[in-house]
C-alpha positions in Angstrom: -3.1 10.2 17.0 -6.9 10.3 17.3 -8.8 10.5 14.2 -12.3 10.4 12.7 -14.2 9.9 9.8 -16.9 10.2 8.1 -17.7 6.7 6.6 -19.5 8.5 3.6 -15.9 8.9 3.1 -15.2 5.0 2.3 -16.3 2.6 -0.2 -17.7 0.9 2.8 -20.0 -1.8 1.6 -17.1 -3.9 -0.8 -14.3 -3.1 1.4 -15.2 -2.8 5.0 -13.7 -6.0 6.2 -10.4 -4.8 4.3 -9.7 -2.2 7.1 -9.8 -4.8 10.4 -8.2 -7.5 8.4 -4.9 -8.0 10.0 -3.7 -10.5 7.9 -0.4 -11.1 6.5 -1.6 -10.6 3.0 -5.2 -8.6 2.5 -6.0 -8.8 -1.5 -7.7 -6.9 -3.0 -9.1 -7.7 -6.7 -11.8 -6.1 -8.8 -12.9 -4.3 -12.8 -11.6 -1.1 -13.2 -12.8 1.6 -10.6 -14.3 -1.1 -8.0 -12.4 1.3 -5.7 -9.4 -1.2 -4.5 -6.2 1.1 -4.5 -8.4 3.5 -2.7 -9.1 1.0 -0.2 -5.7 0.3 0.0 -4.3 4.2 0.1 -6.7 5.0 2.7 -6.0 2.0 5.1 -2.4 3.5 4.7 -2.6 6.6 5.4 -4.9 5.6 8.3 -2.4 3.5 9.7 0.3 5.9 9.3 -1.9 8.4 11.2 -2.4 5.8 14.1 0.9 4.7 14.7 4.7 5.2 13.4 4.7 3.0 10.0 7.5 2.5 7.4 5.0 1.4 4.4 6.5 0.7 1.0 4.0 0.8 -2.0 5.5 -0.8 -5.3 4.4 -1.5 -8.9 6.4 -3.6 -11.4 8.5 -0.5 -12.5 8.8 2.7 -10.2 7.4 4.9 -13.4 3.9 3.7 -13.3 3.7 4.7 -9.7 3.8 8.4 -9.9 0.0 8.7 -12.0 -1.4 5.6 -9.8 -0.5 4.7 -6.2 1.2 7.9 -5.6 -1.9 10.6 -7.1 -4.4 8.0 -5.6 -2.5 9.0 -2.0 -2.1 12.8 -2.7 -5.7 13.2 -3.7 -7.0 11.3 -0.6 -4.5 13.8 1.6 -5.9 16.6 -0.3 -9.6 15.6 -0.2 -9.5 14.7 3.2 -8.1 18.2 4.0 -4.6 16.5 5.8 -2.1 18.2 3.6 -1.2 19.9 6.5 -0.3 16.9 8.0 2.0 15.4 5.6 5.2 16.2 3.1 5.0 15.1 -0.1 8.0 14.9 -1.7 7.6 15.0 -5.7 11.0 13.8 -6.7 11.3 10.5 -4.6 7.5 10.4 -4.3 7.9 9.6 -0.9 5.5 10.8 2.0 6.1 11.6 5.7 3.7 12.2 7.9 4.9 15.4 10.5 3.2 14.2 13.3 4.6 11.0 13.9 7.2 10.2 11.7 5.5 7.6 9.5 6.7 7.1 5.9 5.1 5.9 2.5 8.2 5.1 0.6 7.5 4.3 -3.3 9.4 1.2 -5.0 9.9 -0.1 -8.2 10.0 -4.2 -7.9 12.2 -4.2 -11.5 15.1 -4.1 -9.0 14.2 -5.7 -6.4 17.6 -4.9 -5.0 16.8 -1.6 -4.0 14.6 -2.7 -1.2 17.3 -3.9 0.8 17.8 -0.3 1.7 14.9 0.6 2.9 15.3 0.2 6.8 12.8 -1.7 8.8 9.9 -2.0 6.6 6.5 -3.0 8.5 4.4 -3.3 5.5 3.3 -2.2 1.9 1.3 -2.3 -0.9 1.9 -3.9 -4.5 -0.1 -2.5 -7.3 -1.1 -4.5 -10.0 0.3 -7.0 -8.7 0.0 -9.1 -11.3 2.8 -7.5 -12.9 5.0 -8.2 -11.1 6.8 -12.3 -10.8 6.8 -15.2 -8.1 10.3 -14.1 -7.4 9.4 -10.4 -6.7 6.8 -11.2 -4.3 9.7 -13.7 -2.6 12.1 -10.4 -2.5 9.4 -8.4 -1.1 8.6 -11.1 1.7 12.6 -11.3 2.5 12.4 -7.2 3.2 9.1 -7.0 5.4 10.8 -7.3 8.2 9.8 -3.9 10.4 11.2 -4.3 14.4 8.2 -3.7 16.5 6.9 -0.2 14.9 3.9 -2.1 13.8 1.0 -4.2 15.8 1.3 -6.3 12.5 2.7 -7.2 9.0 0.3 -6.9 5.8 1.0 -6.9 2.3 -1.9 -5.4 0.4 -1.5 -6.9 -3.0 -3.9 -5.4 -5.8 -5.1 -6.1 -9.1 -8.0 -6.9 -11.9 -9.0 -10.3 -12.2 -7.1 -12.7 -14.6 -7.1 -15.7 -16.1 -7.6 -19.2 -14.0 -4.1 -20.0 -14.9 -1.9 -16.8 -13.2 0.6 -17.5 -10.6 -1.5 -15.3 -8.2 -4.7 -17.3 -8.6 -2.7 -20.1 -7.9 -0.8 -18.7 -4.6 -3.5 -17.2 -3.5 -6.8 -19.2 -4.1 -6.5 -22.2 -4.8 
């Protein structure tokens, strides 16, 4: 699917780089409304637009999704004027574009379980992310494992800067 934008429409000047980064894991860390998950929602749904994607985004518990990850995506769809593009479905909060068949799945990582039934996913976005524990991250790794819908695998992982001492620092920066 062809698609452009205006890039009034971005947060261009912190986050350009984020949207040609094609790394396994693009993070994303900043204060309170530096405009990271909107970043990371609109690299999504741009993705999902492009190409058939299976995209899980997760917090620590699947309750704290509904008024973050999954509002940030609905407004974008909304403000973006794409809602004829998409279903959104309220319950699950789970989104499929119409198009192409592309899905933005939501996950709690409290049971990390769950993800093994989610088939073939090629990529995702953790919220917070420093929520959620070493071992989460490991069971997230085990379950990105899309075959072939995707050009490549990227975690987005985001969050507000911590102490020196958090595991994520650590992973991640040092």
């Amino acid at each position: 699917m062809e698609v452009e934008f205006k890039k009034e429409v971005f947060n261009w000047e912190h986050f350009i780089s984020a949207f040609n980064n094609k790394d396994r894991y693009l993070i994303l860390y900043g204060g309170a409304g530096s405009g990271k998950s909107e970043i990371a929602a609109q690299k999504l749904l741009i993705r999902s637009l492009q190409s058939k994607q299976r995209f899980v985004f997760a917090r620590k518990t699947r309750e704290a999704i509904r008024d973050s990850q999954f509002a940030t995506f609905k407004d974008i769809i909304i403000r973006w004027n794409m809602s004829k593009l998409w279903n959104v479905n309220e319950t699950k909060m789970d989104i499929h574009n119409k198009i192409n068949g592309s899905q933005l799945l939501s996950a709690g990582l409290d049971d990390t379980e769950k993800l093994k039934s989610i088939k073939d996913p090629t990529g995702g976005w953790i919220e917070e992310a420093t929520e959620i524990d070493k071992e989460d991250l490991i069971q997230w790794n085990l379950r990105m494992r899309g075959t072939g819908l995707t050009d490549y695998y990227q975690t987005i992982l985001t969050f507000n800067p911590k102490d020196d001492l958090h595991w994520l620092r650590k992973r991640f920066f040092v």
